[in-house]
MDAnalysis code that builds the backbone (N, CA, C; Angstrom):
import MDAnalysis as mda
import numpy as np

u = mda.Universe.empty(318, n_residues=106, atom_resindex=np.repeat(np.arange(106), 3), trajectory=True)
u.add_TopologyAttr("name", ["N", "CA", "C"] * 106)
u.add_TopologyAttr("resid", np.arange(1, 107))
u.add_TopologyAttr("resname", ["UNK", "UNK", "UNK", "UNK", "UNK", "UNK", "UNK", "UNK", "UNK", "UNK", "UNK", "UNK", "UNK", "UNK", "UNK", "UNK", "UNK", "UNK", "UNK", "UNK", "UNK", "UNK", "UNK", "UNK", "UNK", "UNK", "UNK", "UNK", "UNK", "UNK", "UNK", "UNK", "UNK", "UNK", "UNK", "UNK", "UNK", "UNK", "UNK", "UNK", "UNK", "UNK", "UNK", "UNK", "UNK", "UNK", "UNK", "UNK", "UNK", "UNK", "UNK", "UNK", "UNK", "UNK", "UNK", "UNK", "UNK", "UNK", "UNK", "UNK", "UNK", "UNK", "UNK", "UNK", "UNK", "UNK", "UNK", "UNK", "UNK", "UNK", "UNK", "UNK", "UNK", "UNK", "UNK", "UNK", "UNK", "UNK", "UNK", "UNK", "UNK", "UNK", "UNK", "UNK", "UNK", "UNK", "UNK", "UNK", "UNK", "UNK", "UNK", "UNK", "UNK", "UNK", "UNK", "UNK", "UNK", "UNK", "UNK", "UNK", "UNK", "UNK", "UNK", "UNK", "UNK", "UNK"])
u.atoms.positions = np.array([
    [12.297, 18.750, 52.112],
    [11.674, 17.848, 53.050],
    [11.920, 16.412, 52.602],
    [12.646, 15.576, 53.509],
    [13.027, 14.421, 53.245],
    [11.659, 13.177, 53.771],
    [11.540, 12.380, 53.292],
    [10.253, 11.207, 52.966],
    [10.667, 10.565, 54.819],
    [9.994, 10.131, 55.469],
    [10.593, 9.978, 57.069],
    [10.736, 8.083, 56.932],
    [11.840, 7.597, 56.765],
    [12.239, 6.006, 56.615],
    [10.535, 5.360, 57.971],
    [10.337, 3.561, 57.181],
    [9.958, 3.189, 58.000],
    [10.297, 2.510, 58.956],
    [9.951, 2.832, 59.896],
    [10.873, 1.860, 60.972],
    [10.157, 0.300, 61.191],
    [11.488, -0.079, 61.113],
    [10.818, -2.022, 61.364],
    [11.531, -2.335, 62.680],
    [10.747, -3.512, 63.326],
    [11.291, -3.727, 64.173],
    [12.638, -4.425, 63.872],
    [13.780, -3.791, 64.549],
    [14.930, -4.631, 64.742],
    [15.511, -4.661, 63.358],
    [15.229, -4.139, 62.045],
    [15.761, -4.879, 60.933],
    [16.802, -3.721, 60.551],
    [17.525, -3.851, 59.672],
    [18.037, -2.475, 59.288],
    [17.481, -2.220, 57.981],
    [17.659, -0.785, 57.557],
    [16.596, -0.142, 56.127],
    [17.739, -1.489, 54.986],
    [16.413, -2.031, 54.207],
    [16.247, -2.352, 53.431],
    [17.418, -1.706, 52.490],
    [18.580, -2.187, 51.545],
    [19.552, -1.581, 50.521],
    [20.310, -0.795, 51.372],
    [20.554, -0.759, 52.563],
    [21.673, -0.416, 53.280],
    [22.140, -1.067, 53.898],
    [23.814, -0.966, 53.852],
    [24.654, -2.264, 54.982],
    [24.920, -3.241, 54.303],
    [24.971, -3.259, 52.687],
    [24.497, -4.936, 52.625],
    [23.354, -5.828, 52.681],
    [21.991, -5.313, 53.262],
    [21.052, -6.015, 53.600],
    [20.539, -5.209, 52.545],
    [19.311, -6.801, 52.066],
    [18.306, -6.640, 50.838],
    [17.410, -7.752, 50.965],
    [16.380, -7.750, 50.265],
    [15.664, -8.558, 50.311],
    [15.749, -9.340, 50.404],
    [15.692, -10.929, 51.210],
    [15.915, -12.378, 51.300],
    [14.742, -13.062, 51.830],
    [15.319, -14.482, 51.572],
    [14.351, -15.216, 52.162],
    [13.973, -14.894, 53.561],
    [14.661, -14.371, 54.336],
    [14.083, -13.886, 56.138],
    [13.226, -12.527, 55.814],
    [13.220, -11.866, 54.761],
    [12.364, -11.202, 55.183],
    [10.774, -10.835, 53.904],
    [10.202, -11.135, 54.256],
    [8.594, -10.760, 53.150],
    [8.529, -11.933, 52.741],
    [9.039, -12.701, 53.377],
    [8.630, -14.203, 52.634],
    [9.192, -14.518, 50.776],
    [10.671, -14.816, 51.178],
    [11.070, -15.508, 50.082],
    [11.091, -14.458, 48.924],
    [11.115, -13.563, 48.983],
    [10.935, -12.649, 47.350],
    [12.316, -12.394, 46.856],
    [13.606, -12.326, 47.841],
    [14.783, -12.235, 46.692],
    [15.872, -13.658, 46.675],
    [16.801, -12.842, 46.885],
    [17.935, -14.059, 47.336],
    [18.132, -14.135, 48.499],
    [19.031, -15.063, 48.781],
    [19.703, -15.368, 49.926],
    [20.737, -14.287, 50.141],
    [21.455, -14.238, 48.759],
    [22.560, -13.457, 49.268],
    [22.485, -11.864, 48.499],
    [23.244, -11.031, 48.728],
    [22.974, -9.636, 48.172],
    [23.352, -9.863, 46.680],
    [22.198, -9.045, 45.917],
    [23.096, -9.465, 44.483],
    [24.155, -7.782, 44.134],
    [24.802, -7.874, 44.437],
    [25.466, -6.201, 43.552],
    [26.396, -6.169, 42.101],
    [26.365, -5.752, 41.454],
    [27.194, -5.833, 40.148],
    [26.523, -6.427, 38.917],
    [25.129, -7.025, 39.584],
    [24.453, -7.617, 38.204],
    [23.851, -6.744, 37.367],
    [23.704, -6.761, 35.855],
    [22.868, -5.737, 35.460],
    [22.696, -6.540, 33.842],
    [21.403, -6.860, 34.186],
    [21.116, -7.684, 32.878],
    [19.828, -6.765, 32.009],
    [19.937, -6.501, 30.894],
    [19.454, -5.708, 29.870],
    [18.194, -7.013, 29.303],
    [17.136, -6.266, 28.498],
    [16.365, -7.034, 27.533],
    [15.396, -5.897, 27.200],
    [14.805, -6.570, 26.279],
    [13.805, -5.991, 24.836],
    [12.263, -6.184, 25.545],
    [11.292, -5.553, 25.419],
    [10.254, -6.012, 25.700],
    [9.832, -6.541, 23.903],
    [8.804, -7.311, 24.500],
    [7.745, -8.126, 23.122],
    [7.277, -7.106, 22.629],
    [6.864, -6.025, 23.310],
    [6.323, -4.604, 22.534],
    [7.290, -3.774, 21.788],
    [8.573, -3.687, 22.069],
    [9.487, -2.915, 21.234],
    [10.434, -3.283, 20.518],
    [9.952, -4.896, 20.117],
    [10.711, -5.185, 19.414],
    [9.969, -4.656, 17.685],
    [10.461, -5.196, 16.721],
    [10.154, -4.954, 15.026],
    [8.665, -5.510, 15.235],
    [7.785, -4.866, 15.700],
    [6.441, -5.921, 15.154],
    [6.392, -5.750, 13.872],
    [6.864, -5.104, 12.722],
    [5.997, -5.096, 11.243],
    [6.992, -5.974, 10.634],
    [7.974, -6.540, 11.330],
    [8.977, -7.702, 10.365],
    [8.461, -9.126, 9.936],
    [8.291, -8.613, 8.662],
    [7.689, -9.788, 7.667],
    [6.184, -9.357, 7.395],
    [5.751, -8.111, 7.905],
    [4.139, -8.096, 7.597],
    [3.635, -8.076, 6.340],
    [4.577, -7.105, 5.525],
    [4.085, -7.270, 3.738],
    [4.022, -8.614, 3.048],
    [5.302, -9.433, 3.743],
    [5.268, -10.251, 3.221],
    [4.183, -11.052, 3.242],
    [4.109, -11.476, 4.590],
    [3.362, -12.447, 5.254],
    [1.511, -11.961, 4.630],
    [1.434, -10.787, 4.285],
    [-0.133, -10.223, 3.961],
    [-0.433, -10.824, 2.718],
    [0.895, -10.542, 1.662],
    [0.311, -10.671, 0.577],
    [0.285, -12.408, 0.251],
    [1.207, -13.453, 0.758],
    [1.212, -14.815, 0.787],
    [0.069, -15.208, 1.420],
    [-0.782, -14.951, 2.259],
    [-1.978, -14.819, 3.498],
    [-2.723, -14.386, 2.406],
    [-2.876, -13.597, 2.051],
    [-4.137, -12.841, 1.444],
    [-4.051, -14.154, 0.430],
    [-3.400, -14.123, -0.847],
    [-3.157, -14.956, -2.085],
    [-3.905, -16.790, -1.347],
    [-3.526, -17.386, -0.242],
    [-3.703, -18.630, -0.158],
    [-5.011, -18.349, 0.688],
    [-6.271, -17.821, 1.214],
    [-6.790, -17.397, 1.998],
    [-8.057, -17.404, 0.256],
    [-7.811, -16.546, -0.531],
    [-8.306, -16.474, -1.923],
    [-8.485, -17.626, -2.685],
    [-7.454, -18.082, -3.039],
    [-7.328, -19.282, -3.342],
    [-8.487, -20.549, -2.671],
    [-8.393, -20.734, -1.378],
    [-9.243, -21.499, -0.541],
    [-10.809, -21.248, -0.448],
    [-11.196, -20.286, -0.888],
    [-12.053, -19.688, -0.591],
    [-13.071, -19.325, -2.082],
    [-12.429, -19.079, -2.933],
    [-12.532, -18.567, -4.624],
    [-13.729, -19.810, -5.279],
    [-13.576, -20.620, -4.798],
    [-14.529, -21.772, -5.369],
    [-16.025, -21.486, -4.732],
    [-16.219, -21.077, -3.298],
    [-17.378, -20.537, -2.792],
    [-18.055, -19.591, -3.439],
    [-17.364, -18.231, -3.782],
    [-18.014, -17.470, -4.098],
    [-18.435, -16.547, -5.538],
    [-16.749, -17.803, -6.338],
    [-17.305, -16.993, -7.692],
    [-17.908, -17.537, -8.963],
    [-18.682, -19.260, -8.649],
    [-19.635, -19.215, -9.465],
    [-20.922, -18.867, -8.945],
    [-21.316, -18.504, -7.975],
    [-22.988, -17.746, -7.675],
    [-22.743, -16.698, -8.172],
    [-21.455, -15.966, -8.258],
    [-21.575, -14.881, -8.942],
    [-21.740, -14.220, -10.045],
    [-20.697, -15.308, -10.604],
    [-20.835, -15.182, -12.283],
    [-22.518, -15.830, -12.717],
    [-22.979, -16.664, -12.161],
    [-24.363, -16.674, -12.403],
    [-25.435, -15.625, -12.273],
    [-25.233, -15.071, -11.225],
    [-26.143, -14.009, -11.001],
    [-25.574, -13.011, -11.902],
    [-24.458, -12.770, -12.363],
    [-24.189, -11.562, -13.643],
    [-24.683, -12.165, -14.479],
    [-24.622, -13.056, -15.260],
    [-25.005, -13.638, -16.761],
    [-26.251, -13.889, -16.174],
    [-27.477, -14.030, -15.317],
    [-28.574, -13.567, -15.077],
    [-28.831, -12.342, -15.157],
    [-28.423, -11.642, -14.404],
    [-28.482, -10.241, -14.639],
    [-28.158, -9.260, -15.814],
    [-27.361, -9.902, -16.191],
    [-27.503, -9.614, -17.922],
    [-28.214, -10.230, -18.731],
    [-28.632, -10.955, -18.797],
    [-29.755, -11.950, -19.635],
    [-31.216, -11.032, -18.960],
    [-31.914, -10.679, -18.233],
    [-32.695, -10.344, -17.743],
    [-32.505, -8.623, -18.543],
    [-31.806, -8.033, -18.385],
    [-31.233, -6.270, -18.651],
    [-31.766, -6.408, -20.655],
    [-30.761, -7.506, -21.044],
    [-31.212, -7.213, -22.440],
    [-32.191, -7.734, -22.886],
    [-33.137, -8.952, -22.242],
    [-34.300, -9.196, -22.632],
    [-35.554, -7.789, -22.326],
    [-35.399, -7.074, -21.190],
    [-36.399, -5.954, -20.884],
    [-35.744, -5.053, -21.866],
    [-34.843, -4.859, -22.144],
    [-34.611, -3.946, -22.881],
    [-35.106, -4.178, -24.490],
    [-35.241, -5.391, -25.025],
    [-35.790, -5.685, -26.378],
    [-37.451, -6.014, -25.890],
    [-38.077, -6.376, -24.695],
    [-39.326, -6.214, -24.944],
    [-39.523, -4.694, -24.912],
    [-39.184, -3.860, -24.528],
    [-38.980, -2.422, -24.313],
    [-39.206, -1.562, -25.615],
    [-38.826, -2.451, -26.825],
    [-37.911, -1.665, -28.193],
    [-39.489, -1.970, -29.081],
    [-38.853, -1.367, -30.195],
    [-40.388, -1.422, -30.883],
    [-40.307, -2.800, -31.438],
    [-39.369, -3.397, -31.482],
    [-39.719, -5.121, -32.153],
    [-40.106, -6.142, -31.029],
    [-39.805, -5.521, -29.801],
    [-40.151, -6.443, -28.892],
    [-41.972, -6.433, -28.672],
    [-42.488, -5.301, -28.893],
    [-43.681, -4.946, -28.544],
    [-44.481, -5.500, -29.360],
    [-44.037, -5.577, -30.719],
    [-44.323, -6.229, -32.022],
    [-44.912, -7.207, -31.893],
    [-43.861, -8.064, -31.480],
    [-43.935, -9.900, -30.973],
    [-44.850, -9.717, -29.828],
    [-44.903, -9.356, -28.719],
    [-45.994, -9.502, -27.616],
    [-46.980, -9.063, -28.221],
    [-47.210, -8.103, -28.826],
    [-48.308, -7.545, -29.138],
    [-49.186, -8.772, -30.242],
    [-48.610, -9.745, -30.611],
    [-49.017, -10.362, -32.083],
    [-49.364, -11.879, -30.932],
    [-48.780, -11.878, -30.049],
    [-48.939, -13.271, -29.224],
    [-50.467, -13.388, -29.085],
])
């Protein structure tokens, strides 16, 4: 079962005869004149190499990203460890029998 052509008034089917889309008909969407013999190739943005340069680009990114940033967060840190260690071995010597000693004698 063949698809039944539409009929237009007066025009002939569309890609037959020579006739194709032009400015006379749908308002401007092709050429003027028939194009036949052209056949131009391309890549979409999606299939091209997206991962070209990604290692690179991560680890230079990551490294200057660190760098910029390294002054924010690693002296609160190192403070709060050498707090947190200063705090660990002081409970741990009031804890001990010499620590109890000394409180106990205060």
């Amino acid at each position: 079962m063949r698809p039944t052509q539409v009929l237009r008034s007066g025009e002939l089917p569309i890609g037959k005869y020579g006739h194709y889309l032009n400015k006379d008909t749908w308002g401007h969407l092709g050429a003027i004149l028939p194009h036949r013999g052209i056949i131009t190739y391309g890549i979409s943005a999606n299939q091209q190499n997206v991962l070209a340069g990604a290692a690179h680009d991560a680890v230079f990114n990551t490294w200057r990203r660190f760098r910029k940033q390294v002054l924010y967060w690693a002296p609160p840190l190192l403070v709060a460890y050498y707090a947190m260690d200063w705090a660990n071995k002081r409970n741990e010597y009031l804890n001990s029998k010499a620590g109890r000693a000394e409180s106990h004698d205060d």
